[in-house]
N, C-alpha and C positions, 0 to 999 in steps of 0.2 A: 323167304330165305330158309336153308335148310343145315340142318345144326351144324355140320361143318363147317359151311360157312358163317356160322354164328361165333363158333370158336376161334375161325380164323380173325374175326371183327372185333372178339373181346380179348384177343393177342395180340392183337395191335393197338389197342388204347391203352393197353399194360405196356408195352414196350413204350408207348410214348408218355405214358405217368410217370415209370420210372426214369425217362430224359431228365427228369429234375433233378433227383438224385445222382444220376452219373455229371451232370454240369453241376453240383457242387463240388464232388471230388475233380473233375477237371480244374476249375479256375482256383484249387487249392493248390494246385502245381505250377499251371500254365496261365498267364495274365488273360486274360477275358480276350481282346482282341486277337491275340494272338492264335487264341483257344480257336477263335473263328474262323481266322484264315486258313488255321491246317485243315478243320474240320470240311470244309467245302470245295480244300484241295484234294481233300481223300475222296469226299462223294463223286466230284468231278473226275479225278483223275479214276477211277475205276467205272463210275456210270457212263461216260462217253464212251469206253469202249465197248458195249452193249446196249446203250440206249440210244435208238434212232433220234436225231435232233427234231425236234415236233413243227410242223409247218408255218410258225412263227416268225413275225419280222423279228430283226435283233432289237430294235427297239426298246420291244416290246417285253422279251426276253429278260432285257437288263432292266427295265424299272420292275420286273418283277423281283427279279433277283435281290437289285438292291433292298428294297423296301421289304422285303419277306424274309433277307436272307441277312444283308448290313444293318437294315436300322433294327428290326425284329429281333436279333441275336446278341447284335451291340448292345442293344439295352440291357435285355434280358440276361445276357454272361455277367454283365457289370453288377447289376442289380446284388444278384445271388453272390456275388465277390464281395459286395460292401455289406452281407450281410441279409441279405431278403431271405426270408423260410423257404427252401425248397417247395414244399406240399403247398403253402399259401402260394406264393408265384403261379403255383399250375392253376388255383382257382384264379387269382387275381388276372392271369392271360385272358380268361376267358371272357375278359368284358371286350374281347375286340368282336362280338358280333354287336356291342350296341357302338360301338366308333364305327363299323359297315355301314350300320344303320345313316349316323350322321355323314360322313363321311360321303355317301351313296345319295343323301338328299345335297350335298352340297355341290358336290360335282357332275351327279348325272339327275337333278333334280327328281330323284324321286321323294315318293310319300309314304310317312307313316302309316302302319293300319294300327288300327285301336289295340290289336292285341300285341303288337312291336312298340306303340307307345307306353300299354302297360307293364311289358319286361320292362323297357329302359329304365320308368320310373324305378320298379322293385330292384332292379340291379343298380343303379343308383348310389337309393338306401344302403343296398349289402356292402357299396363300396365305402360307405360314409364311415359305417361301424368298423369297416376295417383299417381303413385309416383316420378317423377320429376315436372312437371311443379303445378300437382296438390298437390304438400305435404305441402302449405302452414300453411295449420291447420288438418293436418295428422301425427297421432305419427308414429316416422318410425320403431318405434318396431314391432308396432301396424299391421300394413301393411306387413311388413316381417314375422311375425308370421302366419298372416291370408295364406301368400303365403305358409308357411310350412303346414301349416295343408293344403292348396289343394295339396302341394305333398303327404301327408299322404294319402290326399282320393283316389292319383292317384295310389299311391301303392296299395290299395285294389283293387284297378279295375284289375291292372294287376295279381292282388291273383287269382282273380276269377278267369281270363281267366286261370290261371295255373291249376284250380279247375276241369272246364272242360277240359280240354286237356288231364287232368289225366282220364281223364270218368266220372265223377262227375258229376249229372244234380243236381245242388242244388236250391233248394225252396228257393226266397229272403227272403220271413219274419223267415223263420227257420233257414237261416244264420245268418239275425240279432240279432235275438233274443236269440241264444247259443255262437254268438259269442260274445256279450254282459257278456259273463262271463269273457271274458279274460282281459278286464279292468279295471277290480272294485279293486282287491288289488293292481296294479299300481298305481292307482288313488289315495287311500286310502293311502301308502305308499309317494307319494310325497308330499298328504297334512299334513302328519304330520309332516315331514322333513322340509317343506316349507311355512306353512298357520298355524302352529298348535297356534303362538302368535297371528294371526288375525281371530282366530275363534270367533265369539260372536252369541252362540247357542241363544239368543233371536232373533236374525235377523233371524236366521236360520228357525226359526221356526213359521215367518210373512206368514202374507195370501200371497202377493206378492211371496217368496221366495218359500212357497210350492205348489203355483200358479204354478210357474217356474219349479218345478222339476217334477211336475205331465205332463204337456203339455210337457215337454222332454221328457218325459220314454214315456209315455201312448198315446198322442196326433200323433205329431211329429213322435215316431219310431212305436208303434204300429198300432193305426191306417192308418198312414201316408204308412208304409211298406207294409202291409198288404192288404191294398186296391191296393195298387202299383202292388201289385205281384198277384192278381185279375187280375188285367185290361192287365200283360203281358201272363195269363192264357189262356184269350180271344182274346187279338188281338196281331199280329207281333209285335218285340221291336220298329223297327222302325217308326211305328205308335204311341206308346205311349213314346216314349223316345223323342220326340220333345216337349210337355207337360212342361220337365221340363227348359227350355229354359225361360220358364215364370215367374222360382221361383224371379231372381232378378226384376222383373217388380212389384212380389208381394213384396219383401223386403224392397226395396226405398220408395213404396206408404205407405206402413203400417206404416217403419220409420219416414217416411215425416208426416204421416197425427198423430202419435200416442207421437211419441219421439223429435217432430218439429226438425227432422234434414234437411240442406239443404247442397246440395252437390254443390262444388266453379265450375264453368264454363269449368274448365279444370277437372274435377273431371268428370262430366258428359260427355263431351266429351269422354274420356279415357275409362269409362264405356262401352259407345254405340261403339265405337271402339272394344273394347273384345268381345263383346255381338254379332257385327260384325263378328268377325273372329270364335266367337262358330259357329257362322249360316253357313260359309262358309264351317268349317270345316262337318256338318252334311247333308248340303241343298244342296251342292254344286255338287257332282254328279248329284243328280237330277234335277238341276235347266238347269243343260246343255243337260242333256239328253231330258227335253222337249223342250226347245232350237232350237235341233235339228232335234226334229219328225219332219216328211215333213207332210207339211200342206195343207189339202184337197182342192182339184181343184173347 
């Protein structure tokens, strides 16, 4: 990979680190669900008219949608509203590769390798300290929510792999961006049910709040997707898929430096623990296999 496009990989985990911070000033204004439904009215209604719809049954389309887009968001908007640290949230997201993991052995029967059993353990741990030792000023809705929505995101993961298996080579920004329809009357349906007494369209309608929904739709999945699926155009996933290992490093710094949040000692620990057992989980083959190249005489 060559530095530009190095740059263009570590601009995009910053654009999506600081997602945290713009959805806490979002759902300051705009009820969570509601947050949602505009948010994937805006990606849809501008990315349809530029994004070819990808060779996809609707199906298919919509449980990605929902799952990646309604339960992934719902949680995670909610969460951050009741309270969940920005910066922590972007680490805590990140146990949705060991719910893959499970997730993937339950549904399409696969198996652990020794080195995905040992992240799972290590991230685990990291999740223990941060909701046990660390929940001292941690709502535990808050934190349980954020965990359902990385199961949501793990469900899509294993969507996809279903996607191909069917023969499907689908285009990531043309998945996102049609399956961004499957959302919006969910969305729109729970906030009336649920938010419709805490609507107050003046907030709604603040620089902050339309800040917040543009850098969702437009920044975040547009851009964000779309250069993603560029950079997996040109080089191996496994190349660019280590990239986003960086978002929680941008999450915690932007939260820390923007939203002055500070994570309690057992907080951070718990973190770098998960953060740990991601690396193990993706680095870990390889780390042994150079380990073990025999080393010139």
């Amino acid at each position: 990979m060559n530095w530009q496009d190095r740059l263009i990989a570590l601009a995009i985990v910053a654009v999506w680190g600081f997602n945290f911070v713009v959805i806490k000033w979002g759902v300051a204004g705009v009820p969570p669900f509601l947050l949602g439904a505009l948010r994937f009215s805006a990606a849809a209604g501008l990315g349809l008219l530029f994004v070819r719809r990808p060779a996809i049954p609707w199906r298919w389309l919509a449980l990605y949608g929902l799952s990646v887009g309604l339960g992934q968001f719902a949680c995670l908007f909610t969460a951050i509203k009741l309270g969940m640290p920005a910066g922590l949230a972007s680490i805590v997201l990140q146990s949705q590769a060991f719910f893959t993991l499970i997730i993937g052995m339950l549904w399409l029967g696969e198996r652990f390798t020794p080195w995905q059993l040992a992240g799972l353990l290590i991230g685990s741990a990291g999740l223990y300290l941060i909701g046990g030792l660390g929940a001292a000023n941690l709502p535990l809705a808050g934190f349980v929510l954020t965990l359902c929505g990385a199961a949501s995101w793990a469900l899509s993961n294993v969507v996809v792999r279903r996607i191909v298996a069917a023969g499907y080579k689908p285009d990531m920004l043309g998945l996102v961006v049609w399956s961004s329809l499957a959302p919006i009357v969910p969305f729109f349906a729970l906030s009336g049910l649920f938010e419709a007494d805490r609507i107050v369209w003046a907030q709604v309608a603040t620089p902050q709040s339309l800040f917040a929904i543009a850098y969702l739709a437009l920044v975040a999945t547009l851009f964000g997707y779309g250069q993603w699926s560029k950079l997996l155009s040109r080089h191996a996933a496994n190349v660019v898929a280590p990239f986003s290992l960086l978002v929680p490093f941008f999450g915690v710094l932007s939260a820390a430096l923007v939203l002055g949040e500070r994570l309690s000692f057992w907080q951070l620990a718990g973190g770098a623990l998960l953060l740990a057992g991601l690396a193990v989980n993706v680095f870990g083959p390889r780390l042994l296999a150079l380990w073990r190249k025999p080393q010139p005489a």
